[in-house]
C-alpha positions in Angstrom: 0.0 0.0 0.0 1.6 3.5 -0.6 2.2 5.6 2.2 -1.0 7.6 2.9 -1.2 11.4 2.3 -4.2 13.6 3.2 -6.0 14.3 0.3 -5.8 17.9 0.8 -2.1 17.8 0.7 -2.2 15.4 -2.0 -4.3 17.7 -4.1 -2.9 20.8 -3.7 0.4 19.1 -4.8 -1.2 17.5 -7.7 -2.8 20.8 -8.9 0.5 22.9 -8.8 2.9 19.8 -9.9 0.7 18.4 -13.2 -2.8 20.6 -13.6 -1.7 23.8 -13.3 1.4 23.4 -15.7 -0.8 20.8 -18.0 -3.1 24.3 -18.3 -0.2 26.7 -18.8 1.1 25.1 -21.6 -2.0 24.4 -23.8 -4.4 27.3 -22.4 -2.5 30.0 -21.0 -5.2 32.5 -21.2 -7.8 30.2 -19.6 -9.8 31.7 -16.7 -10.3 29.3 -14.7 -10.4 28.6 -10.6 -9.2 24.9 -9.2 -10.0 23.5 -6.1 -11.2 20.6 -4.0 -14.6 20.7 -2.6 -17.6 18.7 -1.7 -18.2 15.5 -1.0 -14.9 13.3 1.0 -13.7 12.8 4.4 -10.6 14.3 2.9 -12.1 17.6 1.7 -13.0 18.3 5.3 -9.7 16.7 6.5 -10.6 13.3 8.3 -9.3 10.8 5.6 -7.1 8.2 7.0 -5.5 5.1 5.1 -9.0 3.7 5.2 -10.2 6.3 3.3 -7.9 5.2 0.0 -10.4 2.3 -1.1 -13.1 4.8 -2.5 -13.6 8.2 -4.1 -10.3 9.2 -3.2 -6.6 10.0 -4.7 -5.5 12.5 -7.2 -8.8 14.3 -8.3 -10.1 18.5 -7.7 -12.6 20.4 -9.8 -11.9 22.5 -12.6 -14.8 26.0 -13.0 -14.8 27.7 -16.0 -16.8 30.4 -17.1 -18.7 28.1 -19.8 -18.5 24.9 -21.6 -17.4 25.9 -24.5 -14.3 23.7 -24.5 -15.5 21.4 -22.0 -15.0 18.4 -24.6 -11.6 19.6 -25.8 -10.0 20.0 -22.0 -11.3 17.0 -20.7 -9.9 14.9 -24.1 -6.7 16.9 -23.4 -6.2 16.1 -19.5 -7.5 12.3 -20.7 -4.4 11.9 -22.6 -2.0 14.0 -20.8 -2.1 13.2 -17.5 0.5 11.0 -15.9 -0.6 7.4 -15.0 0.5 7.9 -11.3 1.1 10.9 -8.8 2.9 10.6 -5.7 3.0 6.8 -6.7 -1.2 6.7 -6.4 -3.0 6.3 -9.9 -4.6 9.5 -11.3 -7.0 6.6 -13.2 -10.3 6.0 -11.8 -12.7 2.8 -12.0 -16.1 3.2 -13.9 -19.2 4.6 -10.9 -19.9 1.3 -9.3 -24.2 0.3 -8.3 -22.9 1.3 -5.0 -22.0 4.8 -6.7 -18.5 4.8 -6.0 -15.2 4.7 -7.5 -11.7 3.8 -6.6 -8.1 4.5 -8.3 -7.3 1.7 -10.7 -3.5 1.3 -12.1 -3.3 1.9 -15.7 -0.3 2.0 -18.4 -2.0 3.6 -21.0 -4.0 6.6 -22.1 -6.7 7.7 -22.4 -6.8 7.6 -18.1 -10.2 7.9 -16.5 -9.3 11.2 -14.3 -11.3 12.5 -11.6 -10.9 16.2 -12.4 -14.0 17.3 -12.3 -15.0 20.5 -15.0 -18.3 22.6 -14.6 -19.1 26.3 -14.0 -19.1 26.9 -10.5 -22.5 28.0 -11.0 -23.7 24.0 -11.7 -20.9 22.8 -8.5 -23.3 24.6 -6.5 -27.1 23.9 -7.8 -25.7 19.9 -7.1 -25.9 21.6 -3.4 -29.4 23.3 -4.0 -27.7 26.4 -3.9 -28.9 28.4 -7.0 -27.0 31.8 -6.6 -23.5 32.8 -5.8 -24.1 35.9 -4.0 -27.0 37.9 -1.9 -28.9 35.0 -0.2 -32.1 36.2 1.1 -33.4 34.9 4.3 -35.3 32.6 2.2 -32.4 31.2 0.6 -31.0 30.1 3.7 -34.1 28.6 5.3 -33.6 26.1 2.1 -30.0 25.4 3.3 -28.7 21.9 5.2 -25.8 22.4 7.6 -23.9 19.2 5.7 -24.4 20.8 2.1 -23.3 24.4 3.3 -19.8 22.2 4.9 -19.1 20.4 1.9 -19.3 23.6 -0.1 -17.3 25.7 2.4 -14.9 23.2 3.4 -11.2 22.2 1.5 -8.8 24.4 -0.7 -9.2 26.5 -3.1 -6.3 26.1 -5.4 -6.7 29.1 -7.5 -9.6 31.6 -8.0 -9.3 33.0 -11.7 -12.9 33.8 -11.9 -12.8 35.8 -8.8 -16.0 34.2 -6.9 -15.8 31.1 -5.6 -13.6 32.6 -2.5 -16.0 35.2 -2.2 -19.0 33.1 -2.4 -17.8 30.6 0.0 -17.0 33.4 2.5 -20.8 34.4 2.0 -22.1 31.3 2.9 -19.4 30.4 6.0 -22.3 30.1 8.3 -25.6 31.3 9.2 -27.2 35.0 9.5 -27.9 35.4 13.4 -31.7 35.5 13.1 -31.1 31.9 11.2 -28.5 30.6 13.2 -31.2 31.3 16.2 -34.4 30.0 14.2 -31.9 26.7 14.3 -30.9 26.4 17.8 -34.4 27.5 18.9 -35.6 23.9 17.2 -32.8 22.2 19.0 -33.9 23.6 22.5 -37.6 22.6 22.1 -36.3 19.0 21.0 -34.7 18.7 23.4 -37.6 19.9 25.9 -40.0 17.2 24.4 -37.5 14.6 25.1 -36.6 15.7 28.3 -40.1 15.7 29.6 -39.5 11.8 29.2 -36.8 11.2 31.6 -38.9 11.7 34.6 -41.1 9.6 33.4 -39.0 6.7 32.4 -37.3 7.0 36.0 -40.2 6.6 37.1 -41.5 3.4 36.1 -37.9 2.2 36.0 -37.7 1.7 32.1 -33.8 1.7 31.8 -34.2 1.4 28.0 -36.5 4.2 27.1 -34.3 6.0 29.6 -31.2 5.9 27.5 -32.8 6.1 24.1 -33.5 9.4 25.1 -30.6 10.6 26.9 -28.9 9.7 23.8 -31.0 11.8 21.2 -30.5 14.7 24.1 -27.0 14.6 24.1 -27.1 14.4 20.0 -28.7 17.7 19.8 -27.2 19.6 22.5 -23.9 19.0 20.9 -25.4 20.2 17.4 -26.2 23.5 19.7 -22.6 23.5 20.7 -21.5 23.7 17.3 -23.9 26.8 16.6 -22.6 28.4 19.5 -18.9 28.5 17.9 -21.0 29.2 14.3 -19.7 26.0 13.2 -21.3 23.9 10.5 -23.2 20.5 11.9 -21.6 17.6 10.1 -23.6 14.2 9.3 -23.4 11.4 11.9 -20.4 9.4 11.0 -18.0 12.9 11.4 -20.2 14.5 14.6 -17.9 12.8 17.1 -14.9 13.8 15.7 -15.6 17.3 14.5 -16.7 17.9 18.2 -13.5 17.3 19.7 -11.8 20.3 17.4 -14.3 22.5 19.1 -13.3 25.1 21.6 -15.7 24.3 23.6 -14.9 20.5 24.0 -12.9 20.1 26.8 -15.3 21.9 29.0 -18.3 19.5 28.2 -16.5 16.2 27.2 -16.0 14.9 31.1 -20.0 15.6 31.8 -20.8 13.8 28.2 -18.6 10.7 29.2 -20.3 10.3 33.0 -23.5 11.0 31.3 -22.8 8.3 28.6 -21.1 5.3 30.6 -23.6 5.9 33.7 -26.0 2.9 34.1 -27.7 3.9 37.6 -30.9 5.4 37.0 -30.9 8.3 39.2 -27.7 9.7 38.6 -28.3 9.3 34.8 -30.8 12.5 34.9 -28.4 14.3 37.4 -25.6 14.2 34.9 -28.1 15.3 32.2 -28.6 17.9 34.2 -25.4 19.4 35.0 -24.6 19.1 31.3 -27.7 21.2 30.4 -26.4 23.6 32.9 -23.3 24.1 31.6 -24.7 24.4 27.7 -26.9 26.9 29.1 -24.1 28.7 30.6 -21.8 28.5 27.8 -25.1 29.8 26.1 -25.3 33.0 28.2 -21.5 33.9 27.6 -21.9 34.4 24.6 -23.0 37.8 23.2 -24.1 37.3 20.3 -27.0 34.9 21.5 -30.5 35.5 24.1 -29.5 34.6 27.3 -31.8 31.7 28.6 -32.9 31.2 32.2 -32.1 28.7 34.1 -34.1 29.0 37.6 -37.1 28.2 36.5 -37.7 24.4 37.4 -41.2 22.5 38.0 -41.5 21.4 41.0 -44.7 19.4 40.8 -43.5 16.0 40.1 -41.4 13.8 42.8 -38.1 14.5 40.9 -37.0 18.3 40.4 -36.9 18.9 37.0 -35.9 21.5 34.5 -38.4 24.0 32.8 -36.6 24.4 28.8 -40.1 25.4 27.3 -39.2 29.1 27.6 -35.8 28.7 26.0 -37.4 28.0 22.4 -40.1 31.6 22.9 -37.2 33.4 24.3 -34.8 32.7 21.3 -37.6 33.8 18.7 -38.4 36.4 20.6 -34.8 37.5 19.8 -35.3 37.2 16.6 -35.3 40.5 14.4 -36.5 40.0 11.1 -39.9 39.4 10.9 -40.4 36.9 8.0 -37.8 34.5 9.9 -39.8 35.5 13.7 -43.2 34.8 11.8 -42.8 31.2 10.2 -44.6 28.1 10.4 -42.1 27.0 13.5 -43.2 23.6 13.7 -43.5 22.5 10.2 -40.3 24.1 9.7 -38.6 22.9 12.9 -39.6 18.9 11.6 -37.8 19.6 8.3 -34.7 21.2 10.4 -34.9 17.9 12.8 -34.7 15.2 9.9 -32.0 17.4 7.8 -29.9 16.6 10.7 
């Protein structure tokens, strides 16, 4: 096996070492911008050796203004590429019915690249993103925190067209009022589950109990993110892009108790410290409503935690007045299964 490279590394090298000079020689007038973005572990930087069996190696994207000699450059990288670079193949497999490909060594051209050439315009409507500049409030409520990643995260090689740095510094995370619209969602999920716990305690149903601990803890680390106005990333990256999180080493001896603990009654008294420290981490921060946390119900034989106001008190923070004024709940389920 060769010896592994982040992809990012990788790419930037290829780019500057082959593409770029591949491009100088035949179109030096070309306005173009290269870069690697989109779907990968190794665009956001988490590849590991693993990650070499599929959609990864020597590959970026290629924007040009039109298509006008799509045919022509794609022909010409086909038979001008090297076989290998930095000893991995720069030929690619045919899209396999699981919709993947790998690198497969050839000796002979034409090679099956993986430089990808569009407009940036098209990159983007793959992403549901059909504009490159002044998104309405609208435009973000259409948005998904894993799309907005992929198109924000990676290198851009070179920006010749002048807009794909300045698009993707548009769209680096969320206006306040939607970045609040977001977490408000999160804070009444987590209300309804929390509402459960008691209850579960209570009849001493150990399962149900840690079913919804578990969805709790998912969402109040998606807050977390929002907090630093970080993107939320799918499932199988969540862990790991939590631990680069400033916030991490504050929460992640509360998470671990709350995770490993199997006695019933100190399960909800972990939960509960770990909400009270969200919530202060919450009311540090300037840029968000504070949230009150003495307000507990006291009518039930366990003391418990009163979160309905957080969700009323974050909208109410909310200035404009077409994001204030939504269908909450309709829009709130859409929010919940994006994530």
């Amino acid at each position: 096996m060769n010896s592994f490279i982040k992809g990012l590394e990788l790419n930037k090298g290829f780019y500057l070492d082959i593409v770029k000079p591949l491009l100088d020689k035949k179109y030096p007038d070309l306005i173009y911008s290269a870069a690697l973005m989109g779907y990968g572990s190794d665009v956001l930087g988490y590849d590991t050796e693993v990650s070499m069996d599929h959609n990864w190696g020597p590959r970026l994207q290629l924007f040009l203004d039109n298509y006008d000699i799509y045919n022509e450059l794609n022909e010409y990288l086909c038979y001008e590429l090297p076989f290998q670079y930095k000893n991995f193949s720069t030929n690619y497999s045919e899209i396999n019915y699981h919709g993947i490909l790998f690198m497969e060594h050839t000796e002979k051209h034409p090679v099956n690249h993986l430089i990808k050439i569009s407009t940036f315009e098209d990159f983007l409507k793959w992403y549901s993103i059909n504009k490159i500049t002044k998104f309405t409030y609208h435009d973000w409520l259409s948005f998904s925190d894993q799309k907005l990643l992929e198109v924000t995260s990676g290198l851009v090689f070179y920006d010749g067209l002048n807009k794909i740095n300045n698009t993707r510094e548009e769209l680096k995370f969320y206006p306040p009022d939607i970045c609040k619209l977001r977490m408000a969602v999160l804070w009444g999920y987590i209300w309804n589950k929390k509402r459960f716990i008691k209850r579960s305690m209570e009849i001493n149903d150990f399962i149900g109990l840690k079913i919804n601990v578990d969805l709790i803890v998912k969402h109040i680390i998606k807050i977390l993110f929002y907090t630093e106005e970080k993107y939320i990333p799918y499932s199988k990256w969540l862990g790991h892009a939590f631990k680069e999180l400033i916030i991490y080493n504050e929460v992640n001896e509360i998470l671990i108790n709350l995770l490993k603990e199997n006695i019933i009654g100190r399960i909800d008294e972990y939960l509960t410290i770990l909400i009270e420290k969200v919530i202060g981490i919450n009311n540090k921060n300037n840029k968000l409503p504070y949230l009150d946390i003495t307000k507990f119900n006291l009518d039930r034989p366990h003391k418990e935690m009163s979160l309905e106001h957080f969700t009323e008190g974050i909208m109410n923070s909310i200035e404009d007045k077409e994001v204030k004024n939504m269908d909450f709940k309709k829009y709130g389920y859409d929010i919940l299964i994006d994530m």
